[in-house]
N, CA, C and O of each residue as an XYZ file, in Angstrom:
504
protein
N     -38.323     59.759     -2.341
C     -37.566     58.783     -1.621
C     -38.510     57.866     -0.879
O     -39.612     58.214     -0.453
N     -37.852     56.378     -0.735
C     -39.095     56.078     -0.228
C     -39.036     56.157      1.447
O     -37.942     56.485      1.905
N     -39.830     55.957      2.147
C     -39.661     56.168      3.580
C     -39.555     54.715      4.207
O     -40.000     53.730      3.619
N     -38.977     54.659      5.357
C     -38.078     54.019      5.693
C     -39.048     52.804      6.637
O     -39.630     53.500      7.469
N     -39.355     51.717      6.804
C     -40.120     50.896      6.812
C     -39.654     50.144      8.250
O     -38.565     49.640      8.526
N     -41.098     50.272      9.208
C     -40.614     50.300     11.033
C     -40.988     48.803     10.897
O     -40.862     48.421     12.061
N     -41.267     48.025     10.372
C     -41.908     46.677     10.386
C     -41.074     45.426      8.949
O     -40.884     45.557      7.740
N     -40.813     44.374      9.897
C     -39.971     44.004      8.734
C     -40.800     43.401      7.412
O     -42.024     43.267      7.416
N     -39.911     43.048      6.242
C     -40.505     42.829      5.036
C     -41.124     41.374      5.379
O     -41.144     40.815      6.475
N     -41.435     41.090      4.607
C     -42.029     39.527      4.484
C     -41.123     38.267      4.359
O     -41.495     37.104      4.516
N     -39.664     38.771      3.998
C     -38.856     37.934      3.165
C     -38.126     37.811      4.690
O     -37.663     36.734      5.069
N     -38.076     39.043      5.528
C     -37.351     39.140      6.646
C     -37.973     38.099      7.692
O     -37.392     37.220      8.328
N     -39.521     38.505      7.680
C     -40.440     37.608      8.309
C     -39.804     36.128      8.386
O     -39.422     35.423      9.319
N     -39.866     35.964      6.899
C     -39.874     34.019      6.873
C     -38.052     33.875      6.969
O     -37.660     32.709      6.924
N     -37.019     34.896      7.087
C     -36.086     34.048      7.537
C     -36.225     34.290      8.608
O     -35.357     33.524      9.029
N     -36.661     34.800      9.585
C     -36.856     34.923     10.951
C     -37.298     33.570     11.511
O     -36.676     32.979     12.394
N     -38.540     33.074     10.869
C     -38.958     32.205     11.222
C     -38.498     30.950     10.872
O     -38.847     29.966     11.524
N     -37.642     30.850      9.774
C     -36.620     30.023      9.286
C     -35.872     29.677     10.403
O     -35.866     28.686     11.134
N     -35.275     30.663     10.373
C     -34.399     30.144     11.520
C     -34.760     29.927     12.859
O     -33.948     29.305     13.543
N     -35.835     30.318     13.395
C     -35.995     29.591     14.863
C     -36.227     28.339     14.626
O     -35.975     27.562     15.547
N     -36.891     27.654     13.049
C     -37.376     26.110     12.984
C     -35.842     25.458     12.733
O     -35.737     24.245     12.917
N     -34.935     26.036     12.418
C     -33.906     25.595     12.025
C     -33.222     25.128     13.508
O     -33.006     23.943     13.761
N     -33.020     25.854     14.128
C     -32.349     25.791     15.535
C     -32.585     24.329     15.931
O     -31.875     23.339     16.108
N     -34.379     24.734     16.016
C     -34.897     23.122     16.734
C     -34.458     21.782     15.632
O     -34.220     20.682     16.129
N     -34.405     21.911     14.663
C     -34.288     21.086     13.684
C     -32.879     20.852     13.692
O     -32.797     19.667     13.369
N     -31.401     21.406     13.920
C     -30.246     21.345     14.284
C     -30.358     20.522     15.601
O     -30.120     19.315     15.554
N     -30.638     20.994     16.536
C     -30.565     19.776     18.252
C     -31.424     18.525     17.641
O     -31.029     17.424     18.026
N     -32.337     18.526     16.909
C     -33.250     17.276     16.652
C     -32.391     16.311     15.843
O     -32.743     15.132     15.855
N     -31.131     16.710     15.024
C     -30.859     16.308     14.141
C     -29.331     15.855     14.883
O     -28.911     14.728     14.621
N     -28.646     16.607     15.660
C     -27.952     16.222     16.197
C     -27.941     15.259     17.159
O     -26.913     14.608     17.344
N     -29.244     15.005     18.010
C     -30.024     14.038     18.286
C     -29.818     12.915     18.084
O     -29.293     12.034     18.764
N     -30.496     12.951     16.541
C     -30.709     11.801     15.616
C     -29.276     11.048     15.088
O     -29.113      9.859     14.813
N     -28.160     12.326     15.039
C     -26.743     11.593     14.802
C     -26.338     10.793     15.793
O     -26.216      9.569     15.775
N     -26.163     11.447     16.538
C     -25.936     10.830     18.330
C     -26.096      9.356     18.274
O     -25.155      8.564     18.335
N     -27.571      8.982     18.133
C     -28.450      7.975     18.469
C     -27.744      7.417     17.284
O     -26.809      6.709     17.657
N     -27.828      7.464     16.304
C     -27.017      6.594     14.997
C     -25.990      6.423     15.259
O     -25.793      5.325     14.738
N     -24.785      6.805     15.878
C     -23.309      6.486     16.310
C     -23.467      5.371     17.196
O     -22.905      4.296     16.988
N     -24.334      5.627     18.334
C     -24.472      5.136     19.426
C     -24.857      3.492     18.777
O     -24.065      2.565     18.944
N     -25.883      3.354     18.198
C     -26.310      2.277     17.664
C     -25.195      1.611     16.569
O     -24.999      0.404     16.711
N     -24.361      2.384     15.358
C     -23.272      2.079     14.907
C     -22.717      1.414     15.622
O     -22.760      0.214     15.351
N     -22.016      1.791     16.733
C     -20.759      1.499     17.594
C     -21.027      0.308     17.999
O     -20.186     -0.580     17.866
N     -22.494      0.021     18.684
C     -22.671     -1.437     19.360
C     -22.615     -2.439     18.841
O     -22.175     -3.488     19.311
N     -23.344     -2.125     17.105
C     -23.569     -3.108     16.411
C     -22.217     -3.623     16.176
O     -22.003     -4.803     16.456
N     -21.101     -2.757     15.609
C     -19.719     -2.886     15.151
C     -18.967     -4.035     16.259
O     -18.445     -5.137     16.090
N     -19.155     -3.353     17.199
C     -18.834     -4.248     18.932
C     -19.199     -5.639     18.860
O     -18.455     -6.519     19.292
N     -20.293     -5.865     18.342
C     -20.902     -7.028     18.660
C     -20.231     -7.858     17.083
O     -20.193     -9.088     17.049
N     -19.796     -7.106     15.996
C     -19.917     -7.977     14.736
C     -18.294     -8.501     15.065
O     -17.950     -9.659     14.830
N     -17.225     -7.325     15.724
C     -15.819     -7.796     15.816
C     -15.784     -9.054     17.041
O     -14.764     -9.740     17.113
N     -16.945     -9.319     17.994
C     -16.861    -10.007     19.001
C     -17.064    -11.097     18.064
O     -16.268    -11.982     18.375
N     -17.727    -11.429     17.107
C     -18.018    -12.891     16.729
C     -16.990    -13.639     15.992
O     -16.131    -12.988     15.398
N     -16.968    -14.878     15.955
C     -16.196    -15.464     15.768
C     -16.125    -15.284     14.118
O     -15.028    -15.501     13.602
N     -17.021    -14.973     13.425
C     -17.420    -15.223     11.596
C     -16.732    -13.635     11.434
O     -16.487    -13.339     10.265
N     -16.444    -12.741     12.310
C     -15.747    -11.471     11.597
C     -13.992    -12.213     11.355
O     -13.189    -11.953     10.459
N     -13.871    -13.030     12.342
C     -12.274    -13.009     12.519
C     -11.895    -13.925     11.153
O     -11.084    -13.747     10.244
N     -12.813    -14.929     11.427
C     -13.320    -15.700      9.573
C     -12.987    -14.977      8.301
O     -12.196    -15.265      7.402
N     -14.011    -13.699      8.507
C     -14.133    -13.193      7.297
C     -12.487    -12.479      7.041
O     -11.853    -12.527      5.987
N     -12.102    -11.903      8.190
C     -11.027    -11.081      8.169
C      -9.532    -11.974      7.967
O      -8.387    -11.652      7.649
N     -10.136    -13.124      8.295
C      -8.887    -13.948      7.686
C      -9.006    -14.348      6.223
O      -7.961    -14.466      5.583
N     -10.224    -14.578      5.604
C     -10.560    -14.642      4.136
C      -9.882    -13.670      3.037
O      -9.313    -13.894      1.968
N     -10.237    -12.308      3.873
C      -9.150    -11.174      3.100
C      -8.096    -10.806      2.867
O      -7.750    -10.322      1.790
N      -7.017    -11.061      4.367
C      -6.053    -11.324      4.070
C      -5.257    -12.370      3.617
O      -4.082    -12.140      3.330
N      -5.898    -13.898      3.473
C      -5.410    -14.744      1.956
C      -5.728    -14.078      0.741
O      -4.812    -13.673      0.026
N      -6.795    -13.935      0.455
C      -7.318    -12.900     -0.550
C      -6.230    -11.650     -0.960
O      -6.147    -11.287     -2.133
N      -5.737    -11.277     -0.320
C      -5.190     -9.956     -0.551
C      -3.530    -10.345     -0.878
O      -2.686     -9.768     -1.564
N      -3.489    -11.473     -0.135
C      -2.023    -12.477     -0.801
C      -2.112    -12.768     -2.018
O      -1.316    -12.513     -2.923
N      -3.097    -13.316     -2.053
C      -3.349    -14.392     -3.395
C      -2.999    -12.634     -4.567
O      -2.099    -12.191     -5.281
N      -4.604    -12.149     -4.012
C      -3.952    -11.225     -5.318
C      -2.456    -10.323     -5.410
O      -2.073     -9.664     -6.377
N      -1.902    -10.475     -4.373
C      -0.418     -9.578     -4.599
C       0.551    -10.720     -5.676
O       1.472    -10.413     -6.433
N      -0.067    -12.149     -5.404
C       0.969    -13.048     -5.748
C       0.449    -12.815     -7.046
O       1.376    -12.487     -7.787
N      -1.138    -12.859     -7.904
C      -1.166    -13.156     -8.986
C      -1.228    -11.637     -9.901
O      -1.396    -11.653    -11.120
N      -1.098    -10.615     -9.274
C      -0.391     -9.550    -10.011
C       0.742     -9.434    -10.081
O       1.098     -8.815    -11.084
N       1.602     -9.799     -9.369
C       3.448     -9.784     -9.986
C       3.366    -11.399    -11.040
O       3.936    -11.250    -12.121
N       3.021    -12.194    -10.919
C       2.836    -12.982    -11.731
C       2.560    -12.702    -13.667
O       3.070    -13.052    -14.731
N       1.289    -11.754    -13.103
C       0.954    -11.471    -14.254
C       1.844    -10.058    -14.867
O       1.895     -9.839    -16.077
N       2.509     -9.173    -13.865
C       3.753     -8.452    -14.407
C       4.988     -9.196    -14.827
O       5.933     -8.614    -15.361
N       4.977    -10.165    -14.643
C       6.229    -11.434    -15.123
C       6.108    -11.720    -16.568
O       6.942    -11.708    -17.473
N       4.968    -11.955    -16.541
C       3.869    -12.422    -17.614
C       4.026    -11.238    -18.574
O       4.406    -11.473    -19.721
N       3.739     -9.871    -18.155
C       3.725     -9.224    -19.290
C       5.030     -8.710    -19.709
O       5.040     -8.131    -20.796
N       6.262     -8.814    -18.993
C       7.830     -8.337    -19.543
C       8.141     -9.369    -20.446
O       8.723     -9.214    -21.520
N       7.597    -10.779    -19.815
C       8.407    -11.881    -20.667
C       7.739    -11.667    -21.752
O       8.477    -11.707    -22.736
N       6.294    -11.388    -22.071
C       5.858    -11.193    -23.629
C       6.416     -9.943    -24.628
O       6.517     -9.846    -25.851
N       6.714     -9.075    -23.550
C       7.576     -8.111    -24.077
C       9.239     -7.971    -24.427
O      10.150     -7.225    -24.785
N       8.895     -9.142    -24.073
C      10.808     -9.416    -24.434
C      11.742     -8.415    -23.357
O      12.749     -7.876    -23.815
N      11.537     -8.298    -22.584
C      11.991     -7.550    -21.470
C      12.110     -8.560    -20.264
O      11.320     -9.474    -20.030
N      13.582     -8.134    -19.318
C      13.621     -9.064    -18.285
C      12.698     -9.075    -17.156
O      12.534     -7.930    -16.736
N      12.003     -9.996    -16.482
C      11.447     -9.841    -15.637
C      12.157     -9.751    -13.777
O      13.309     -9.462    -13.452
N      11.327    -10.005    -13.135
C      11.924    -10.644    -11.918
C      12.799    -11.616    -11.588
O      13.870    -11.373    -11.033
N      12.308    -13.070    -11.983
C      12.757    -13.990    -12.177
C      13.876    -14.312    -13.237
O      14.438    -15.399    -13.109
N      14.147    -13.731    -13.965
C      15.442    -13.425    -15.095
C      16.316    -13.042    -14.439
O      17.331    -13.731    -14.343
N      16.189    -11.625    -13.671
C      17.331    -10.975    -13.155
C      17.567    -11.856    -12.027
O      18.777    -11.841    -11.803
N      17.080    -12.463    -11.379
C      17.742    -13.319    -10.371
C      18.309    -14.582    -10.875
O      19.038    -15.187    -10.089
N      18.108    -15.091    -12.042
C      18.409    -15.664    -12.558
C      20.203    -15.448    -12.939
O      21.290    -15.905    -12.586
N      19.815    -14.765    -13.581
C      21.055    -13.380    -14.196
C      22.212    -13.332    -13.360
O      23.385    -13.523    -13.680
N      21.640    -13.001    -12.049
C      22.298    -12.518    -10.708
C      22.812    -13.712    -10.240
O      23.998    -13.587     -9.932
N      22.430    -14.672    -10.093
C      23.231    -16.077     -9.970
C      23.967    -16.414    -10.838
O      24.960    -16.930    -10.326
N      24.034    -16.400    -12.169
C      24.739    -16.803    -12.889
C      25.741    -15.631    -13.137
O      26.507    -15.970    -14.039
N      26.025    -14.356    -12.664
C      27.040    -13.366    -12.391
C      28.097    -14.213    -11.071
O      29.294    -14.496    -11.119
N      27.240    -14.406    -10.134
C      28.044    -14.550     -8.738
C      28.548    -15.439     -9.103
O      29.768    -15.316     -8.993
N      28.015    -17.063     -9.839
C      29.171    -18.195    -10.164
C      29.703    -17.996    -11.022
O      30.439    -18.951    -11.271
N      29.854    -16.610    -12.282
C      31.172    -16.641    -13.204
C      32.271    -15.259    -12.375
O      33.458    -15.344    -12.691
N      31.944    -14.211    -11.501
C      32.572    -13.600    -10.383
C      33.371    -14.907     -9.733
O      34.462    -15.191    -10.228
N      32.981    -15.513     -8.903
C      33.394    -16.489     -8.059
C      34.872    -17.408     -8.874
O      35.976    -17.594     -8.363
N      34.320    -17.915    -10.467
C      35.258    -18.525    -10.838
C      36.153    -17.929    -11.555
O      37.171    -18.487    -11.966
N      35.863    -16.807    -11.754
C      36.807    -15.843    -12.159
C      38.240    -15.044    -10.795
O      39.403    -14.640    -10.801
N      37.202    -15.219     -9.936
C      38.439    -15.375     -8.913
C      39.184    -16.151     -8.359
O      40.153    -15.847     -7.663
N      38.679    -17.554     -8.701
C      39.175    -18.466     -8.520
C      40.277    -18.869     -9.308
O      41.123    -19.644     -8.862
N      40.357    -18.104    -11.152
C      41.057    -18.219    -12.261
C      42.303    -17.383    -11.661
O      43.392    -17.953    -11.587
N      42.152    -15.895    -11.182
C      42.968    -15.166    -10.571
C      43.671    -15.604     -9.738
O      44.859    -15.697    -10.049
N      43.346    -15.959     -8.648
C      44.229    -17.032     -7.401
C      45.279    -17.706     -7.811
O      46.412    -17.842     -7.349
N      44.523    -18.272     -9.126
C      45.682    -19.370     -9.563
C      46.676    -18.675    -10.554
O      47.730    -19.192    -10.925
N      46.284    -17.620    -10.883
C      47.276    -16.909    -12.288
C      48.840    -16.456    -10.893
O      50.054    -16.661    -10.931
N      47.929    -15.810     -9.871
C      48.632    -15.377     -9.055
C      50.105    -16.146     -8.087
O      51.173    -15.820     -7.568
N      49.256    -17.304     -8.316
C      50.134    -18.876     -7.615
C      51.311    -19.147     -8.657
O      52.475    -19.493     -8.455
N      50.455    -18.809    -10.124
C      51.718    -19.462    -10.517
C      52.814    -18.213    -10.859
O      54.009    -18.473    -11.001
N      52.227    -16.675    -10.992
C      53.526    -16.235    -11.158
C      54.532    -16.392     -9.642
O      55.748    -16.206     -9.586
N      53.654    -16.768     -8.532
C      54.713    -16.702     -7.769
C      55.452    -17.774     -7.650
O      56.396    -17.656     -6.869
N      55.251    -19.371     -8.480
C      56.031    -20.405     -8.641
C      57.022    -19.613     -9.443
O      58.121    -19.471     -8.907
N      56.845    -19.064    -10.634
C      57.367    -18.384    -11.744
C      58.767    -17.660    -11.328
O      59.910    -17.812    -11.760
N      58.249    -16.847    -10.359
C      59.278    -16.148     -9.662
C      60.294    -16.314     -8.940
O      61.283    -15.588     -8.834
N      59.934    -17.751     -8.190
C      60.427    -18.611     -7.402
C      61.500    -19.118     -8.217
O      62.693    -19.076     -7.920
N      60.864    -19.728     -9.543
C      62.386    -19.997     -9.987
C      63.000    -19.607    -10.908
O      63.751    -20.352    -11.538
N      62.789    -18.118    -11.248
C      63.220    -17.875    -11.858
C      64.511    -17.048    -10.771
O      65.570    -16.643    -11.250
N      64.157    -16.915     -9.260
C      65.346    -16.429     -8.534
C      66.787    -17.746     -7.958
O      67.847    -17.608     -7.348
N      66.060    -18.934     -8.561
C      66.471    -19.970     -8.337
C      67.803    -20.391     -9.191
O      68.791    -20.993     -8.770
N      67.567    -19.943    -10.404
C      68.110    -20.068    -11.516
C      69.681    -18.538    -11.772
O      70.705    -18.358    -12.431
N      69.016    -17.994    -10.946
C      70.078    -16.978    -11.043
C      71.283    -17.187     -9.973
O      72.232    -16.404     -9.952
């Protein structure tokens, strides 16, 4: 058997020593984050204070119009090549429902008028 060993191995050694360099190297490094936030943050501070961020930030949101407008465009674009209704169809569609609805009730009104002339004299007559 082998006997039991009062002194550590070598492998034990170097994580031993691993890790005390590690420790210091963790606060050094946390340090180093610190100081990078710190410097982040100001710079950020100083880029939203200028007048060329509010510029740029208005550039994007036309930008971000433009492209919402020219992707439904180009989904318009691809139903109508597909022979499928688009956006603009169905509203199309949808107007031309409400003015044959509309005169179709308007046809009714009058069917209604005249049976009640209809009725009128036909109680007239009796």
């Amino acid at each position: 058997m082998a006997a039991k060993r009062e002194s550590p191995s070598p492998v034990e050694q170097v994580a031993q020593l691993w890790g005390r360099a590690s420790e210091g190297a963790a606060h050094a490094a946390e340090r180093l984050i610190e100081q990078a936030e710190s410097d982040a943050a100001r710079a950020s501070e100083r880029l939203v204070a200028s007048g060329g961020f509010s510029a740029l930030l208005g550039q994007m949101a036309e930008n971000a119009a433009a492209l919402a407008k020219l992707s439904g465009d180009a989904m318009d674009l691809a139903w109508r090549n597909l022979r499928l209704a688009g956006r603009r169809d169905v509203v199309r569609l949808a107007r031309q429902l409400a003015r044959t609805e509309d005169k179709l009730e308007r046809v009714l009104q009058e069917l209604e008028a005249l049976r009640e002339e209809l009725a009128k004299r036909e109680r007239g007559r009796r």
